[in-house]
C-alpha positions in Angstrom: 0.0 0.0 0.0 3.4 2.7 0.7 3.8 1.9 -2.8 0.3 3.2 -3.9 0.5 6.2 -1.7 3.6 7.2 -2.9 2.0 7.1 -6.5 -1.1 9.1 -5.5 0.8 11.5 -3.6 3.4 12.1 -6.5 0.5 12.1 -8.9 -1.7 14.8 -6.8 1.8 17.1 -6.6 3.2 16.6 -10.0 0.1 16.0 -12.0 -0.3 12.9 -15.2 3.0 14.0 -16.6 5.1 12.7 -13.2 4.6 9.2 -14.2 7.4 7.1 -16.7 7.8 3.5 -16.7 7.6 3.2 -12.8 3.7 3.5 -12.6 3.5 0.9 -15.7 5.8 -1.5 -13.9 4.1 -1.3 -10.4 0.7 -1.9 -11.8 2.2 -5.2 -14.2 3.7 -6.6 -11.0 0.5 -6.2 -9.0 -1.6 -7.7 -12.0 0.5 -10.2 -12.0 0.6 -11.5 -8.1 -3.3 -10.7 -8.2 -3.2 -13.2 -11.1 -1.1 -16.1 -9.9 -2.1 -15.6 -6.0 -6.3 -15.2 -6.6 -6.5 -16.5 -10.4 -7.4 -14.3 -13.5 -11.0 -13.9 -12.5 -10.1 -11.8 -9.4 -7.4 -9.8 -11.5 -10.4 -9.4 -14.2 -12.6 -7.8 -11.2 -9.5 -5.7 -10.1 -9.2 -4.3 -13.5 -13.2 -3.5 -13.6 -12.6 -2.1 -10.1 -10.0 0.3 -11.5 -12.2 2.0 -14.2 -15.0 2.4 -12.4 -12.3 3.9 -9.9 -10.8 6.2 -12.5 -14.5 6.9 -13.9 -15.8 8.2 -10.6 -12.5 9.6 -9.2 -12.9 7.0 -6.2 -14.9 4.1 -5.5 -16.4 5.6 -2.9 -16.4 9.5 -4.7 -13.5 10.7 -2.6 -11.2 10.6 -5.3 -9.4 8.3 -3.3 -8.9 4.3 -4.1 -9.1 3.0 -0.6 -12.2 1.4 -1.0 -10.7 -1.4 -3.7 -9.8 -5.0 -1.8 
């Protein structure tokens, strides 16, 4: 989760433009342990999770993607 944070912050300060290769390769290495430890079916709902997340700025509205198990 420091991982996540550290994103979020870094993307809140620096804006869109902050984020290289770094972002890319933290959300392939999640995918992939969400894969492998739950099976593609839970990385599937992860990646549904996600847009609604991005679509509505939060799951739960705050902007904020705490809400995601």
């Amino acid at each position: 989760m420091l991982a996540v944070n550290s994103l979020m912050d870094t993307y809140k300060h620096r804006g869109p433009d902050a984020f290289d290769d770094d972002a890319r390769i933290l959300f392939l290495a999640v995918g992939s342990i969400i894969a492998r430890t739950r099976g593609p079916e839970s990385l599937h709902d992860a990646m549904e999770a996600l847009c609604l997340a991005v679509e509505t700025e939060g799951i739960d509205g705050s902007g904020s993607l705490s809400s995601v198990n």
